[in-house]
LUMMAR-176603 format. One line per 4 residues: their letters; for each residue x, y, z of C-alpha. Coordinates in Angstrom, 3 decimals. Layout:
<rs>
A> X,Y,Z | ...
</rs>
This chain:
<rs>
XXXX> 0.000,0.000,0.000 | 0.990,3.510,-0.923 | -0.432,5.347,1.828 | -1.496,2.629,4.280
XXXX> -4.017,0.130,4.133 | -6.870,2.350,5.909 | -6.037,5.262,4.074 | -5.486,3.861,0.930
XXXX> -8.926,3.072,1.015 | -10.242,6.640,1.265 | -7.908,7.612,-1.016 | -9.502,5.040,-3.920
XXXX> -13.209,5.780,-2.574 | -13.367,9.580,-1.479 | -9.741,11.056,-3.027 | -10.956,14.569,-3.325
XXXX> -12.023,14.777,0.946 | -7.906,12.998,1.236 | -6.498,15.030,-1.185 | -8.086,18.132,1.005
XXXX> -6.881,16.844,4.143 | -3.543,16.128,2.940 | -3.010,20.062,2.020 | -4.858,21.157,5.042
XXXX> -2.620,19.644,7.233 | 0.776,20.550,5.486 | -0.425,24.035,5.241 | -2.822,24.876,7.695
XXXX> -1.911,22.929,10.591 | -2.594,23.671,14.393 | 1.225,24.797,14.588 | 1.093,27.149,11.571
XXXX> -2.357,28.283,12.732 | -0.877,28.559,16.508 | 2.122,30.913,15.003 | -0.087,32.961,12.943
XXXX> -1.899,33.934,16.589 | 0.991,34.099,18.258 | 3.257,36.131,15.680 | 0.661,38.413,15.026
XXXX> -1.663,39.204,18.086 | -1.220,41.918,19.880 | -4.339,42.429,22.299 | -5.415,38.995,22.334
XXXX> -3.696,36.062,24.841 | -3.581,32.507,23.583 | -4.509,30.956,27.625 | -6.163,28.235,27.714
XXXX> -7.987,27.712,24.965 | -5.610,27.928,21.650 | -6.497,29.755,18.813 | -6.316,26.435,16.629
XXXX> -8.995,25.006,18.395 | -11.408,27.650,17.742 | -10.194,27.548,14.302 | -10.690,24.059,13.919
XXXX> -14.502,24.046,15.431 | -15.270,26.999,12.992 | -13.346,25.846,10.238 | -16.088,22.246,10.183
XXXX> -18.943,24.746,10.204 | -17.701,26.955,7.012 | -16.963,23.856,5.012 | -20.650,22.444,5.800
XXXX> -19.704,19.743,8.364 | -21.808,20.860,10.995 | -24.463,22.932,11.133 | -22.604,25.967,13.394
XXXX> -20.251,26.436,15.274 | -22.447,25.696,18.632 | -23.091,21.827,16.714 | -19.354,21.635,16.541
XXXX> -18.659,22.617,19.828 | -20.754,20.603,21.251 | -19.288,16.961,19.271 | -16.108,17.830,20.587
XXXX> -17.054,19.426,24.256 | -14.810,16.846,25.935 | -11.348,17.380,23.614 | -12.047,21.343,23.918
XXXX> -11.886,21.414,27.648 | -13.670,24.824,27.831 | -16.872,26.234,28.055 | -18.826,27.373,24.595
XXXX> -19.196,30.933,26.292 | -15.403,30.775,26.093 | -15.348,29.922,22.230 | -17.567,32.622,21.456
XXXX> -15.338,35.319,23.487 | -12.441,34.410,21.765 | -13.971,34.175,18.737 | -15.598,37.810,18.844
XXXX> -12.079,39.177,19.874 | -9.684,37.646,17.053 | -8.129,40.854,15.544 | -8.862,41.562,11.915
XXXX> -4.576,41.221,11.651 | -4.722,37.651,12.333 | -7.617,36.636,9.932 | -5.182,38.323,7.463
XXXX> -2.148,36.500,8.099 | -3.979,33.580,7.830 | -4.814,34.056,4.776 | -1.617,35.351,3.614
XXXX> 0.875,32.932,5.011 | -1.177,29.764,3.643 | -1.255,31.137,0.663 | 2.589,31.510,0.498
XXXX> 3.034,27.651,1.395 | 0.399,26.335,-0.961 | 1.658,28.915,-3.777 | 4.863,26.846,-3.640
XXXX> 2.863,23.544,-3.787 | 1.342,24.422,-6.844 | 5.024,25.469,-8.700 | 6.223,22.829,-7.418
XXXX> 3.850,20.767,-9.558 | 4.728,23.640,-12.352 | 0.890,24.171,-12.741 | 0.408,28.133,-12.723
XXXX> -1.663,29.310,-15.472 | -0.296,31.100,-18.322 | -1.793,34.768,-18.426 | -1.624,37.313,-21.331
XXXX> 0.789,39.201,-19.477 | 4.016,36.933,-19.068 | 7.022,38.382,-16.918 | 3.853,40.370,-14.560
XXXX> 2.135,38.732,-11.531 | -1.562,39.381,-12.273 | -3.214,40.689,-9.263 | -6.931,41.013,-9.413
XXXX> -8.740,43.576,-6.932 | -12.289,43.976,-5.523 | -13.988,44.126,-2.693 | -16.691,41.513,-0.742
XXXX> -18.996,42.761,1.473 | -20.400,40.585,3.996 | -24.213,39.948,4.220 | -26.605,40.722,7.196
XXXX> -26.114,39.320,10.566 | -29.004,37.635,12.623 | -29.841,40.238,15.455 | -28.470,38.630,18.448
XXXX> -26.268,41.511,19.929 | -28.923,43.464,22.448 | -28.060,46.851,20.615 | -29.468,45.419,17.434
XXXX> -32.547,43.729,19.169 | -34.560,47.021,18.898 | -32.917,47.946,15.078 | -35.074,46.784,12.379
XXXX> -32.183,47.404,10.038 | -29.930,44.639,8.481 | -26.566,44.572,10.668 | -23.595,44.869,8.647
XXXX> -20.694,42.687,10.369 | -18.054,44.052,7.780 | -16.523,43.791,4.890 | -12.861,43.137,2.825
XXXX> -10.833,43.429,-0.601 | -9.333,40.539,-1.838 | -6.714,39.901,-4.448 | -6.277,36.988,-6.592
XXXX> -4.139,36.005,-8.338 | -4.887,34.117,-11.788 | -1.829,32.284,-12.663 | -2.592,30.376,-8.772
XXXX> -6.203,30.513,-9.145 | -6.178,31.666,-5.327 | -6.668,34.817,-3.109 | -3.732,35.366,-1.709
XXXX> -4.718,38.546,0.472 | -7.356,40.083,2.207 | -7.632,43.384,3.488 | -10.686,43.041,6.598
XXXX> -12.587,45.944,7.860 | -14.683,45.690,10.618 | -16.830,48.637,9.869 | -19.219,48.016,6.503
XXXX> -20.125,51.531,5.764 | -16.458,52.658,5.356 | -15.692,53.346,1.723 | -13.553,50.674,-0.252
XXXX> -11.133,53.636,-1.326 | -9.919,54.279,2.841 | -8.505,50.733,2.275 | -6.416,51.307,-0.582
XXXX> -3.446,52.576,1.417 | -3.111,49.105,2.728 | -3.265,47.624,-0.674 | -0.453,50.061,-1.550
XXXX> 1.985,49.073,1.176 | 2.067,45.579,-0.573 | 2.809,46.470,-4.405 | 6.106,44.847,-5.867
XXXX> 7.658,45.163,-8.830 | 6.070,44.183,-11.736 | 2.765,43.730,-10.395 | -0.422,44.282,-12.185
XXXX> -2.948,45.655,-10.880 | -6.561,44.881,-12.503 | -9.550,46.538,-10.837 | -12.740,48.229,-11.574
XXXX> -13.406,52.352,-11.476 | -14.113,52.302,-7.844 | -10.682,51.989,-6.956 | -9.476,54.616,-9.601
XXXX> -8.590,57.137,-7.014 | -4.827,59.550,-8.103 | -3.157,57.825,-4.928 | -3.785,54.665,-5.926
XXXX> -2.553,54.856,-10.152 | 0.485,56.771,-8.832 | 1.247,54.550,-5.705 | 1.641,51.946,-7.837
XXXX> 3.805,53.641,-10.750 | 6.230,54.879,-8.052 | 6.772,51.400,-7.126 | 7.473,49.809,-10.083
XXXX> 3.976,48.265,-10.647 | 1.653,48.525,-13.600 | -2.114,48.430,-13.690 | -5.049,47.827,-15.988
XXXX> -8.130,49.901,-14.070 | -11.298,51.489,-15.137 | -11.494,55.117,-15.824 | -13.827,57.112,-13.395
XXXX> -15.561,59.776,-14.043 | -14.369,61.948,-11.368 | -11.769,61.474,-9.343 | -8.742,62.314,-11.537
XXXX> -6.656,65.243,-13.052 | -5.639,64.749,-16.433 | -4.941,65.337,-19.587 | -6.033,64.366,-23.361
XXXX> -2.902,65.011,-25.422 | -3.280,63.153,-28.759 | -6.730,62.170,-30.613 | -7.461,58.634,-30.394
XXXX> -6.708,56.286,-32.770 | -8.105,52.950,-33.626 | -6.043,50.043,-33.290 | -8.221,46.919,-33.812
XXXX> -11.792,45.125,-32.979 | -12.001,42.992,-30.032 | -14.364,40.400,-28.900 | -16.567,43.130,-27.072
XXXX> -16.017,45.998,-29.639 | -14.294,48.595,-31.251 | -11.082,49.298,-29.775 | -9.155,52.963,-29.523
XXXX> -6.241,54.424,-27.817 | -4.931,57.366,-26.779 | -2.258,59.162,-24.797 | -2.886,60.391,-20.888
XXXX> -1.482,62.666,-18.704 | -2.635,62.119,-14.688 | -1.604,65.424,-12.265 | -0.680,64.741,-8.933
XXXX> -2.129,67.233,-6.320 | 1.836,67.580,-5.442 | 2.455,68.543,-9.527 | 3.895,65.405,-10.442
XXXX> 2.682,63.890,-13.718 | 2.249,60.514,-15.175 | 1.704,59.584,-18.602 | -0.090,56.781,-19.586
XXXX> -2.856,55.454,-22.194 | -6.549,55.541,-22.745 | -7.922,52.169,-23.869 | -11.256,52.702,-24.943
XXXX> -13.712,49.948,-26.023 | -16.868,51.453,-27.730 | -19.122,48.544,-27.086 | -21.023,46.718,-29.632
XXXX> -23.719,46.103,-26.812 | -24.444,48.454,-24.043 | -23.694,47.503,-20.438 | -26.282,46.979,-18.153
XXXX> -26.148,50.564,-17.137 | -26.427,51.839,-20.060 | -22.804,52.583,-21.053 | -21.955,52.854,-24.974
XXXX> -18.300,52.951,-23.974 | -15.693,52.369,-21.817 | -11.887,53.914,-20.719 | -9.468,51.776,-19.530
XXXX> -6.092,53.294,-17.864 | -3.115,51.594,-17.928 | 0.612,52.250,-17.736 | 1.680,48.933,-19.544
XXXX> 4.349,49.384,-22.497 | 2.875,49.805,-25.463 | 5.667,47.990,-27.223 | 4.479,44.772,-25.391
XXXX> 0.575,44.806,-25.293 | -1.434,46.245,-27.511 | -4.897,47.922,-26.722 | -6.609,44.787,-27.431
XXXX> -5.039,42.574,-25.293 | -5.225,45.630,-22.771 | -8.896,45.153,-23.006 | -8.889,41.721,-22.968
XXXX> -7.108,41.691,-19.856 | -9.463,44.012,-17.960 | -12.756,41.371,-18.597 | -10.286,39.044,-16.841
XXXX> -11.417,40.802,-13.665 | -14.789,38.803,-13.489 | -12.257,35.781,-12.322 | -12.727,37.232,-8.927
XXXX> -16.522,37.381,-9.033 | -16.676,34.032,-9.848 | -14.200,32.923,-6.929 | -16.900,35.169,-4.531
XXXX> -19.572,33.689,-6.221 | -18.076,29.717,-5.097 | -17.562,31.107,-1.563 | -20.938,32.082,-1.446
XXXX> -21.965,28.772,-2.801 | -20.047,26.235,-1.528 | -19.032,27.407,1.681 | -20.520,29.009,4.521
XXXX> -18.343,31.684,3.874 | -21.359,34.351,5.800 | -22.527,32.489,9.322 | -25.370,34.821,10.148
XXXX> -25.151,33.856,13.949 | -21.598,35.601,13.566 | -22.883,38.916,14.794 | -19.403,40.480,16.203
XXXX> -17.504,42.036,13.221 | -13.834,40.357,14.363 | -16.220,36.566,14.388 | -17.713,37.347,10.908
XXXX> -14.725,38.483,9.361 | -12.704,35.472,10.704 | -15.096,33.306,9.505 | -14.737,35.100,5.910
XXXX> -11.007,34.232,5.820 | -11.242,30.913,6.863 | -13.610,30.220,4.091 | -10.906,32.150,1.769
XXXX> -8.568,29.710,2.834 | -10.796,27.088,2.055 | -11.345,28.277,-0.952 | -7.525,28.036,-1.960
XXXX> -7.420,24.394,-0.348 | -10.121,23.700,-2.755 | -8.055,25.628,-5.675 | -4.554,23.301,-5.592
XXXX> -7.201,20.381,-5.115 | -8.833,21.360,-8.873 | -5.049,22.223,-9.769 | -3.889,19.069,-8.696
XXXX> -6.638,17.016,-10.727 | -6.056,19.326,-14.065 | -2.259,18.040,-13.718 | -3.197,14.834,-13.533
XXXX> -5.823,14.373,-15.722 | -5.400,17.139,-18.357 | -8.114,19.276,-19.794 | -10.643,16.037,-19.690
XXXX> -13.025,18.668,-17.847 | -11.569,22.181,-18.218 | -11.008,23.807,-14.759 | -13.794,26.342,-15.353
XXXX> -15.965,23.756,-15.754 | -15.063,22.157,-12.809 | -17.826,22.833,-9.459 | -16.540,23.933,-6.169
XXXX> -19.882,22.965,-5.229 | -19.764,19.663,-5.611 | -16.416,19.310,-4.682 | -17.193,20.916,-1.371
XXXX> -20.510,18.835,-1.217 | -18.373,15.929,-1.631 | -15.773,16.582,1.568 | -18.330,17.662,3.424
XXXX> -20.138,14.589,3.079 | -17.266,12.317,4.170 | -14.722,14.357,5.896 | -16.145,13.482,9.536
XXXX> -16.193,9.295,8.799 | -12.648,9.942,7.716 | -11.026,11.405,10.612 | -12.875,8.998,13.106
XXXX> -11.314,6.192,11.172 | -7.863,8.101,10.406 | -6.799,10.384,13.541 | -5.220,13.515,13.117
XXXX> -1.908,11.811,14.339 | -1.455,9.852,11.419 | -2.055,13.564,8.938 | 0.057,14.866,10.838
XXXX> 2.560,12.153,10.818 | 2.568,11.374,6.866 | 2.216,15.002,5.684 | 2.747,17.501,8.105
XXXX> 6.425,17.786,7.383 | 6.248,16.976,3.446 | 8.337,19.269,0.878 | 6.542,21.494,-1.268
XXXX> 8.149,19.214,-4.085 | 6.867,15.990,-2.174 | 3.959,17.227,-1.206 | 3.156,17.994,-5.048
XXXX> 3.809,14.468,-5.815 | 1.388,13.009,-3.380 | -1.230,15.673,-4.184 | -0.990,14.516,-8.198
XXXX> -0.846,10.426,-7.058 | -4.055,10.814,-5.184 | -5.794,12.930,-7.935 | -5.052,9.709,-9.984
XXXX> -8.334,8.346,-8.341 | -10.430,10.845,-9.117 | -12.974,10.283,-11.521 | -13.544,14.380,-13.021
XXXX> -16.766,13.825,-14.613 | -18.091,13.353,-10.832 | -17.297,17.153,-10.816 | -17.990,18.570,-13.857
XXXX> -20.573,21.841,-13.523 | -24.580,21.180,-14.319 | -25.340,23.309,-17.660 | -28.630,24.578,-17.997
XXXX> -30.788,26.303,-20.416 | -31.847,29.681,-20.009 | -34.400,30.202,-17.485 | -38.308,30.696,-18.513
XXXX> -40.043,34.079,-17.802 | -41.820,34.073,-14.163 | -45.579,33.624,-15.431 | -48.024,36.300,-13.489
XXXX> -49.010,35.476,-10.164 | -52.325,35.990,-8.638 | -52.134,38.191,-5.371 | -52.855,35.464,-2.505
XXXX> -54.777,38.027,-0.511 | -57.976,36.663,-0.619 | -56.734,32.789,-0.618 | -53.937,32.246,1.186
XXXX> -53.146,28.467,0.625 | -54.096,26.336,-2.292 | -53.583,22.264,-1.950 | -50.906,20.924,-4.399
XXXX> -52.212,17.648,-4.376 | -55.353,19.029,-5.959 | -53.625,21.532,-8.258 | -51.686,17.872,-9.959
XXXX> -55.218,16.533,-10.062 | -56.611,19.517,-12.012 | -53.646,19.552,-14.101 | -54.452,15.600,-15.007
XXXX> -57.457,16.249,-15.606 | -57.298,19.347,-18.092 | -54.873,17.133,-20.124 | -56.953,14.099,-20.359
XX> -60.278,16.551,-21.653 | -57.663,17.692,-24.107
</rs>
């Protein structure tokens, strides 16, 4: 046996929920989860209760393997050693920093998993790390703090922007805020301190603020954002010209010149798109800014790169899905936000899963056609049976430790197993117009036994 004779068998019968455990416990063990806390905490104390046990119990309620984090609590009351009112405490205290470095440092040890299988993506910008920008904004919270009791208002827990990164097919950072009404642009500072060179930064017009295009030219970066209509100086200096037709439209480009409130200036170019088919609010065009050489990328692939930006929607739109990446018993903003990056995290465990299956079985099902939903439907479904039977002593034993190299090469074995069709997204048609209703004031119930029979019998008079 490869992996053991009990293992082995999970591995053959449920690979995906091994395959998940295998990365989750040589990149997001107790101990790195216990030195993110204790690295990074600065009001918080670890006592009693560690911050990988919380983790852990919330962790098996954002994946879907218990109901909340009160269900997982209470399966593992005796291990925990604590009381529940001492979960939640901890758990409304964990500073925003910490769900970030979560975040941030597993992405650094699974980013080297997936080179290590030499499985990045090619992107249209080669020799740039693509770095996709937007922001997710957490849903309403049940009303269980007393303040909101009396509110008949939905309570906002928080929000965060999130960058991911296409070639990895994961979000490697998140930047938290507790308060949901700030605006997206007071976070952009933040975002700044982390540009590198040769980064490229792909966003939408919200974040098209003079600080932000210039932060990132001053150090080295390059970006592909949105024109707003208002929050820049600048300057026109040459007609545009056309340079092509793209998938979307016509395609023109001209010459920019951004002021700084200081005087400095930045020129850059215009990418404009004059749309074949209006947007859904109505625009007939767009601008798109970007200080990209224009001896390596034309407009067109300019443009092309910008729709890339939707990658991120649909990563928000599989956290939403297939995780419980918004617990609305999560009330506290520090709990909800947590919770948020843990399913983030998840999300990325999920990501070198799919990565590992595409290097191992091609383009049989093409990643984007591959559903995080089932996937996560799938773990959830036998991840509990399989840690009874395997304890975490063994993970930790056979993985914990592993290479990025080695770890690659188990990751790719187990995917062997995998059947991808089991996986493959459900394609439907487009959905029928919603037929008038009547109002249901006057009856408020009708049988459905006796709405069949009517149905029955108008096709038999037929």
């Amino acid at each position: 046996m490869v992996f053991g004779q009990i293992l082995e068998r999970f591995v053959r019968e449920t690979p995906v929920t091994a395959m998940f455990r295998t990365v989750m416990e040589n990149s997001f063990s107790t101990d790195v989860i216990d030195a993110v806390f204790a690295d990074t905490a600065t009001r918080q104390r670890e006592g009693e209760l560690l911050f990988s046990t919380v983790v852990d119990l919330l962790s098996l309620t954002v994946c879907g393997v218990r109901k909340s984090v009160n269900a997982a609590y209470t399966a593992a009351r005796e291990r925990v050693g604590v009381s529940v009112r001492s979960i939640y405490n901890k758990l409304n205290g964990v500073e925003t920093e910490v769900s970030q470095e979560l975040v941030r440092r597993t992405a650094t040890r699974l980013r080297k998993v997936v080179r290590a299988m030499g499985a990045e993506r090619p992107t249209a910008f080669p020799g740039y790390c693509m770095k996709i920008l937007d922001g997710s904004h957490l849903p309403s919270t049940e009303h269980r703090l007393a303040e909101l009791r009396t509110i008949g208002s939905g309570p906002l827990p928080g929000q965060s922007l999130c960058v991911l990164e296409p070639a990895l097919m994961m979000i490697t950072d998140v930047f938290p805020c507790e308060d949901a009404h700030t605006q997206e642009r007071r976070l952009l500072p933040a975002v700044l301190e982390t540009v590198a060179r040769k980064d490229l930064w792909i966003a939408d017009r919200n974040f098209c603020t003079t600080e932000f295009l210039f932060g990132i030219a001053w150090q080295r970066g390059y970006f592909i954002i949105r024109q707003h209509a208002s929050t820049l100086t600048y300057e026109l200096l040459k007609k545009r010209k056309v340079v092509g037709h793209g998938p979307t439209g016509t395609v023109y480009e001209q010459v920019m010149r951004l002021t700084h409130p200081d005087g400095r200036t930045l020129k850059i170019r215009r990418i404009t798109v004059k749309l074949d088919h209006p947007t859904e609010s109505g625009d007939e065009e767009i601008h798109i800014l970007t200080n990209l050489p224009k001896r390596q990328f034309s407009g067109i692939v300019v443009a092309e790169g910008y729709r890339t930006r939707w990658t991120v929607e649909n990563a928000f739109q599989e956290l939403e899905q297939s995780l419980e990446s918004e617990i609305r018993t999560l009330a506290y903003p520090k709990a909800a936000l947590l919770a948020h990056c843990l399913a983030v995290v998840t999300y990325n465990l999920l990501s070198v899963v799919k990565t590992s299956l595409m290097k191992a079985h091609g383009e049989v099902v093409p990643r984007e056609r591959l559903s995080g939903y089932y996937l996560a439907d799938e773990i959830s479904a036998a991840y509990h049976g399989m840690m009874i039977a395997i304890p975490s002593k063994i993970w930790r034993r056979k993985f914990g430790s592993l290479t990025p190299r080695a770890m690659a090469h188990v990751l790719e074995t187990m995917a062997t197993y995998i059947r991808p069709e089991q996986f493959r997204k459900t394609t439907r048609g487009p959905k029928k117009p919603r037929p008038k209703r009547t109002s249901g004031k006057r009856i408020h119930h009708v049988s459905t036994a006796r709405i069949i029979a009517q149905r029955t019998c108008n096709k038999s008079k037929a």
